[in-house]
N, C-alpha and C positions, 0 to 999 in steps of 0.2 A: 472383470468388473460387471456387476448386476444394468439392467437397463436402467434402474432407477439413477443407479451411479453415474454412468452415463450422462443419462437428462441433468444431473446437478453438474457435474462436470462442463459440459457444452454450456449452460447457462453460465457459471462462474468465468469459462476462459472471456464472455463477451461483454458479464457485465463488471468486470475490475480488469478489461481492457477499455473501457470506455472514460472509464474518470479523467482521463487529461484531456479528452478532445471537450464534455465540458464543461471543466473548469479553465479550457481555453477562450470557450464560451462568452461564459459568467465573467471572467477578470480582466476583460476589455470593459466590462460597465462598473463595474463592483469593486472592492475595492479585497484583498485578500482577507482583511478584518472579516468584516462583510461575508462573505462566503461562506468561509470556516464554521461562524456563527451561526448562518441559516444555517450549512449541511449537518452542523451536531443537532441543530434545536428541532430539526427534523425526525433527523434519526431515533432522537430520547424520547421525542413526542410518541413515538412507534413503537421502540424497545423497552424503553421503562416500564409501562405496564404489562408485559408481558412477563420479565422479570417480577415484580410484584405478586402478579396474578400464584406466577409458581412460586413464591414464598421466598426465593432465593435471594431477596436485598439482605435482609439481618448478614447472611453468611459470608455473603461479599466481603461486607462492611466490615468483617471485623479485618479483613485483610487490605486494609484504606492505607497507609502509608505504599505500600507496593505496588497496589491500586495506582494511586497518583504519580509512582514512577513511570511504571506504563505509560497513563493519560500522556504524561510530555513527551515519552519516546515516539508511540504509535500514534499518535493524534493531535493533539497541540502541537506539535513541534512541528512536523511533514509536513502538517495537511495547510498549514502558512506557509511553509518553506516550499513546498510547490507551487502553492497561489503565484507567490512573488516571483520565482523564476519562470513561471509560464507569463508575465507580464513580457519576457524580452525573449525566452526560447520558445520552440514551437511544441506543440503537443508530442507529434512522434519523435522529436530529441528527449524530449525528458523522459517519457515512456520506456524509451528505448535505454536511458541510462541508469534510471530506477532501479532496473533491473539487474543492475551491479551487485543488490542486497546479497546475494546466495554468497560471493565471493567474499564482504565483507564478513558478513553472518560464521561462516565457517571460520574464518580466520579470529574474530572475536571471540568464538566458543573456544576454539584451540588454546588461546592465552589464559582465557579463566579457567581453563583445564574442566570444559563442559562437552566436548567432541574429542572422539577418538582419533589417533591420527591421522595423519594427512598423506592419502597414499599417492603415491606416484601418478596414480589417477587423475585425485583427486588436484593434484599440484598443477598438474597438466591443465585440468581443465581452468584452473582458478587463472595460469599464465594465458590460455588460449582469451579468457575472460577479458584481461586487463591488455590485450592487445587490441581485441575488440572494442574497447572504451577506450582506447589509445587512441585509435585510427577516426572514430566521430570525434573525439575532441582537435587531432590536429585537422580535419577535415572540411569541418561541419563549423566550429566555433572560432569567433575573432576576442581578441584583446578585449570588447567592449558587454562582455559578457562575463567574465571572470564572476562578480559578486552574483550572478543566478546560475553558476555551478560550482560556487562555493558553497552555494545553500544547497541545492544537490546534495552535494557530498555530507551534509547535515543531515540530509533526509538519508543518507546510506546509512551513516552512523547511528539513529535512531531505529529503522528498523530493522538491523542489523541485531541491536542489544534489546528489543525490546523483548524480544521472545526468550534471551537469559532470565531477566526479572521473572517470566512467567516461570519457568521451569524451576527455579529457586525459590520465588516466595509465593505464587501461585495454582500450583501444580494440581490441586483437586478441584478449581472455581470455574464453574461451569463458562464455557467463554461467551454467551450471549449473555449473558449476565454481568460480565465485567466489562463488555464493549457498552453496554447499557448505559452502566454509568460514567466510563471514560467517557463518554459520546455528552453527559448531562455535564459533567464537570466542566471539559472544554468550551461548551454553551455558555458556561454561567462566565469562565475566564475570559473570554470574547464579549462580553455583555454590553462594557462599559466601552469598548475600543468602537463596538459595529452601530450603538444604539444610535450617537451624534451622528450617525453617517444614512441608517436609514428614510432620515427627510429625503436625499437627493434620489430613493430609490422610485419614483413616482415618474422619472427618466428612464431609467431602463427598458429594455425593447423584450419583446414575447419569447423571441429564443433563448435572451439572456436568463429569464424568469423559468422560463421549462428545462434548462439546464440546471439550473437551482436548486429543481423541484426533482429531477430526477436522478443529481446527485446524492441529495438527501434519502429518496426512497428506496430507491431502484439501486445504487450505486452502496450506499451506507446501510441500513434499516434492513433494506430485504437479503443484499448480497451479503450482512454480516450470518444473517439466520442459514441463508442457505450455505455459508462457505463451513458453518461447524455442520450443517448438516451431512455435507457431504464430507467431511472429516468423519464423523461416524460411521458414514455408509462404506468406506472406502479405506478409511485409516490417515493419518497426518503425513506419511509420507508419499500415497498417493496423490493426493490433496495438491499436495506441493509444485505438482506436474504442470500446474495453472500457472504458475508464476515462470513456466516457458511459453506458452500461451499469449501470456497479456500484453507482452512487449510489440508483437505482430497484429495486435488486435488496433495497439496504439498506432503505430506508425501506418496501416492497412487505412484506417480511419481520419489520420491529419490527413494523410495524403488524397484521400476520396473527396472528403467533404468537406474538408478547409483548402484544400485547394496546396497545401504546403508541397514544398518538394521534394521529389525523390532523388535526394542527393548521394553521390559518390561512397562518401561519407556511411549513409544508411544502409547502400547496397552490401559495403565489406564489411560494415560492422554487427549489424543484424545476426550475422549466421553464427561472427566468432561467440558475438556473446551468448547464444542461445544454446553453442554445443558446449562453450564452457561453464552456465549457467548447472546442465545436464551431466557434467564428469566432476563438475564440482562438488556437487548434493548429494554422489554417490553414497552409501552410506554400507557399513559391512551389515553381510546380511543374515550375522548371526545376534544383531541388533534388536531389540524388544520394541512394538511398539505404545510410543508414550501417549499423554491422555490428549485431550481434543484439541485444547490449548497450548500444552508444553514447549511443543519442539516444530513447530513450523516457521519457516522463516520466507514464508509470503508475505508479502507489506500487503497492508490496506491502502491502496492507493486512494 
């Protein structure tokens, strides 16, 4: 890997290991409506014209139905379905379970007959996986959380399929380009839910609002530019190597600066999921690599 590679690499593992510590932040003051709404209306405010500027909206556009499948999997859907479960779980729990995607992801391409088989490996790694997510949930979680890892399990599902849609009806759209506008689309669907709720923001505290602001930029806007860029420099299945990364960036992070704890739970479950995350994603490797968008099954956290 080039050093440039590198530098996009080390930036990406910190900044989409950072989005749950704060949107744990922000959703002690805000409301998950609220959020969502500023983090896209930031993000579009940044991406959109960039896209423009490169002529690339028309070509998008004409792929708008597929488009807006996306938007609900990757963004609409998650990025509330995280809000609300970090209302009641901690940032390095959910961090930590997100990271399930790789397990579901494979297992979803498998059935639409999108991924080769599932080797012994990879079997391995996916049961090493689900042992791992076994042990945080008997561990770590009471009865009284059930519906914020029900929605969890929402956000596996969404970005687990989202990156099918890409690879089916997507496959040549440049991906700052379609994050551009899932990011304005999600904004405008949030409009009506965060607008009534804006008056009471005039309450929120400095961190809650730099959290906001740095999900938006730093977390959405800059980390989407720079995660294709380093798709490019490096190829999508390198790329991918982040999404071992981010889980330890999360729980590294609750645990420092919110103060959360380092529970039993996180000790045993951490490693399963991160080797089975790693034997899961194997991939043969007389396999071609696909274009910038197709076939990566990192979530945008």
């Amino acid at each position: 890997m080039s050093r440039r590679g590198w530098v996009l690499f080390l930036a990406m593992s910190v900044i989409w290991g950072i989005p749950y510590l704060l949107i744990k932040v922000a959703v002690d003051e805000v409301s998950p409506e609220t959020l969502v709404f500023l983090r896209c209306l930031i993000g579009a405010a940044l991406l959109l014209p960039w896209t423009i500027a490169r002529g690339q909206l028309r070509p998008v556009l004409r792929h708008w139905k597929a488009l807006l499948l996306f938007t609900v999997l990757e963004m609409a859907g998650p990025w509330f379905l995280i809000a609300y479960a970090e209302q009641t779980l901690s940032s390095s729990l959910t961090g930590l379970l997100v990271a399930g995607v790789p397990f579901v992801a494979a297992l979803a391409a498998l059935l639409l007959g999108e991924e080769e088989r599932l080797t012994p490996v990879r079997l391995l790694g996916m049961a090493i996986g689900v042992v791992g997510i076994g042990v945080l949930l008997g561990l770590d979680v009471d009865g009284a959380q059930l519906l914020p890892l029900l929605a969890i399990g929402l956000v596996l599902v969404g970005y687990a399929t989202g990156p099918l849609v890409v690879t089916r009806a997507l496959p040549d759209v440049p991906g700052t380009a379609a994050s551009s506008i899932a990011l304005f689309v999600t904004a405008v669907v949030y409009t009506p839910f965060a607008l009534p709720q804006l008056d009471g923001t005039g309450q929120v505290s400095a961190p809650a609002w730099w959290s906001l602001a740095a999900l938006g930029v730093l977390c959405t806007a800059i980390g989407l530019a720079l995660f294709f860029a380093l798709i490019r420099e490096v190829g999508p299945q390198r790329a991918l190597v982040i999404t071992f990364v981010n889980p330890a960036v999360a729980v590294l992070l609750g645990v420092w600066l919110l103060g959360e704890p380092f529970t039993l739970g996180i000790a045993l479950g951490l490693p399963l999921v991160l080797v089975g995350c790693v034997l899961a994603t194997r991939r043969s490797p007389a396999r071609t690599e696909p274009s910038e968008l197709a076939d990566v099954d990192s979530a945008v956290p």
